[in-house]
C-alpha positions as CSV (number, residue, x, y, z in Angstrom):
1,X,145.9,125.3,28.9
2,X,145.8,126.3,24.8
3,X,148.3,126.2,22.8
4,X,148.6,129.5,20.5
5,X,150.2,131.2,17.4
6,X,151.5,134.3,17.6
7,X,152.6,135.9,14.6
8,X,154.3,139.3,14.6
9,X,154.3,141.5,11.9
10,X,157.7,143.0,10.1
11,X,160.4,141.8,12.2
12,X,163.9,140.8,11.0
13,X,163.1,142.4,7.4
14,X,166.3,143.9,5.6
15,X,167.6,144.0,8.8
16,X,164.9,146.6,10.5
17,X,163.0,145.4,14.0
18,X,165.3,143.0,14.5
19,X,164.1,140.2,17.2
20,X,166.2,137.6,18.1
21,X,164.2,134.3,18.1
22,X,165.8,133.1,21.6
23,X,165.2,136.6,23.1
24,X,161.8,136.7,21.8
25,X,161.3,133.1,23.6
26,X,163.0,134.2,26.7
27,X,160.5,137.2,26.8
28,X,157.2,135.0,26.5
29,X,158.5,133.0,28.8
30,X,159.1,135.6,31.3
31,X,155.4,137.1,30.5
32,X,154.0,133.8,32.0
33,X,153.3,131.9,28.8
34,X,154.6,128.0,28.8
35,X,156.8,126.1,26.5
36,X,157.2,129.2,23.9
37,X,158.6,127.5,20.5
38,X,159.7,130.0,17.8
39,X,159.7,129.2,13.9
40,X,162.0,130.9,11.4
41,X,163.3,134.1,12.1
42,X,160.3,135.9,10.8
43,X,158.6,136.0,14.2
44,X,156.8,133.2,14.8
45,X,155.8,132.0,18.5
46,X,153.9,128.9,19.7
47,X,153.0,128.6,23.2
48,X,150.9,127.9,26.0
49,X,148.4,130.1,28.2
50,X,145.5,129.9,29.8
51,X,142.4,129.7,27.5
52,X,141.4,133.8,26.9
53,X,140.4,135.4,23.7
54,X,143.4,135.2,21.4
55,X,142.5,140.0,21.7
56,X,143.6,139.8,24.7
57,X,146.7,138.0,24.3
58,X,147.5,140.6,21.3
59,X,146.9,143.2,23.8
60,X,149.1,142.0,26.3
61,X,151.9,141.3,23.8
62,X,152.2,144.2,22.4
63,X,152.1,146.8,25.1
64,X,155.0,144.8,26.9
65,X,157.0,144.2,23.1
66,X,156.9,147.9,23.2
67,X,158.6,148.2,26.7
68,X,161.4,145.3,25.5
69,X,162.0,145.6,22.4
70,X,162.4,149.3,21.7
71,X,159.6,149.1,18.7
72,X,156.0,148.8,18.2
73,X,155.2,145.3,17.1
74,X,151.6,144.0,15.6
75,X,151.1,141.0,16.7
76,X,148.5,138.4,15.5
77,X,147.6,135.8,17.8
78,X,145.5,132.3,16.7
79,X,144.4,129.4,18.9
80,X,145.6,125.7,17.9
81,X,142.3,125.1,16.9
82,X,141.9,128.1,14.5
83,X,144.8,126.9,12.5
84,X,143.5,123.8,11.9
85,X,140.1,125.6,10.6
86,X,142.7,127.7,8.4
87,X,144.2,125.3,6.8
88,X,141.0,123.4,6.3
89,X,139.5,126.2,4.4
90,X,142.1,127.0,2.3
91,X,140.5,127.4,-1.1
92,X,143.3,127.3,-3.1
93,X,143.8,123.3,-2.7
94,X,145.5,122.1,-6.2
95,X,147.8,125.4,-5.8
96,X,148.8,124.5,-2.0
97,X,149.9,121.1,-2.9
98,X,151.5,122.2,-6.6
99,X,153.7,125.3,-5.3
100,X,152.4,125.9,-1.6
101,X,155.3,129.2,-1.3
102,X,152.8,130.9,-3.9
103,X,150.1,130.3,-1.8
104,X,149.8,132.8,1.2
105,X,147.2,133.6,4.2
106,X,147.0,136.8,5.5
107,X,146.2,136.7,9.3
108,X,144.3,139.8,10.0
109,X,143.2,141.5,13.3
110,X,139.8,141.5,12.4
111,X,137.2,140.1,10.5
112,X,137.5,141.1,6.7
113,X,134.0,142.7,4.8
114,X,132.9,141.1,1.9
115,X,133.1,144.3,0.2
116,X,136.2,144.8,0.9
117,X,137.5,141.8,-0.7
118,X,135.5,142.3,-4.1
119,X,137.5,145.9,-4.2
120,X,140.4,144.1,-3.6
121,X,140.0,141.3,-5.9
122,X,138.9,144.3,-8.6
123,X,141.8,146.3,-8.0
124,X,144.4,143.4,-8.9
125,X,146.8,144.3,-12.3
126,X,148.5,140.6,-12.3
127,X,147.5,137.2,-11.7
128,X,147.1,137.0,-8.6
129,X,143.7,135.9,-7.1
130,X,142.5,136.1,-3.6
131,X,139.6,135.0,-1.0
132,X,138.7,135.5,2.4
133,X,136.9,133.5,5.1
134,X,136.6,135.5,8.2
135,X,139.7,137.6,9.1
136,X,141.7,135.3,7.0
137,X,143.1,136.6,3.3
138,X,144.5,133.5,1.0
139,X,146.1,134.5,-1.9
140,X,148.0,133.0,-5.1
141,X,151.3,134.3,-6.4
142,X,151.2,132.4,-9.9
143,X,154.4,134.5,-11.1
144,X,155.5,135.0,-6.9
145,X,155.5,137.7,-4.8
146,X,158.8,139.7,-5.3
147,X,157.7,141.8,-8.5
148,X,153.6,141.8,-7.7
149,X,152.2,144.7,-7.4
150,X,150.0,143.0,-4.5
151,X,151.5,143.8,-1.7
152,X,151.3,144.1,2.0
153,X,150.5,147.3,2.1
154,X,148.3,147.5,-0.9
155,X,146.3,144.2,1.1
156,X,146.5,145.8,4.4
157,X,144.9,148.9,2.5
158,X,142.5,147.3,1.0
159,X,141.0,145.7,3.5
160,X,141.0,148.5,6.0
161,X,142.6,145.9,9.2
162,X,145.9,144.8,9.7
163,X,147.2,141.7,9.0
164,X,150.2,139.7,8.5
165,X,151.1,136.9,6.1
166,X,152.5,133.6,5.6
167,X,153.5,131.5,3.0
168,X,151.2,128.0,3.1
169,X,154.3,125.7,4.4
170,X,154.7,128.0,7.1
171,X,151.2,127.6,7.9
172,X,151.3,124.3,7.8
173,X,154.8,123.8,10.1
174,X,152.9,126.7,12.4
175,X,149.6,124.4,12.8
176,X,152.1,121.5,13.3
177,X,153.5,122.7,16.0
178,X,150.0,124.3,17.2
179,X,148.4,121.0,17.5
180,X,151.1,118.5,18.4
């Protein structure tokens, strides 16, 4: 058995697509996955499956998240030992340990093109800096992320393949609980 990260994408934001961590378990459960864990209410799943290509566990969750939860949901789905090459990589080291909720990794569906990260990183009006390694987006918030005009959607944009993100203690709690 693996143990995974699922991540979904806009859930329990201002109230829209609300999920309900314990119904969310319930339902993984019930989908044959073992020991599901949740963390936060952001949407945030750890659990246990058979090893497969984290695509087709995507797959799988979202067509039946559809069917039970009334909503389409993205999902993004990485295996315990991707989480430890995330965190590994992270380039941003002095800013994870000096203010690690400025620091966040964008989890994408696909890998990210080079090229699309230099438009990116060209495009950027504030302080912020990002880099990517594979279909991973890290990116510092030196004056946070509540009045940047790098967001989500300009990201998910951007890079042409969605994603979602995490702040780097979440990360770090989510390849915790990955890898225990």
């Amino acid at each position: 058995m693996t143990r995974y990260v699922a991540l979904l994408r806009a859930v329990n934001l201002a109230g829209r697509n609300s999920v309900a961590m314990a119904d969310l378990r319930a339902w993984i459960a019930d989908l044959g996955f073992a020991d599901p864990r949740t963390l936060l209410n952001s949407g945030n799943a750890v659990f246990e499956a058979r090893d497969q290509p984290a695509a087709r566990i995507e797959a799988k969750l979202e067509a039946e998240a559809r069917k039970r939860f009334k909503f389409d949901i993205v999902f993004v789905v990485r295996a315990a030992d991707e989480m430890t090459t995330i965190v590994d990589r992270n380039p941003f080291p002095k800013e994870a340990a000096s203010d690690p909720g400025r620091l966040l990794v964008v989890f994408t569906k696909g890998a990210i093109a080079p090229a699309k990260v230099k438009a990116l990183q060209a495009a950027i009006v504030g302080r912020e800096v990002v880099r990517a390694n594979g279909a991973h987006l890290y990116a510092v918030y030196p004056d946070g992320q509540g009045r940047s005009k790098l967001t989500a959607a300009v990201i998910e944009r951007a890079l042409g393949v969605a994603g979602t993100g995490r702040n780097w203690n979440t990360v770090l709690k989510l390849k915790e609980m990955a890898c225990a």
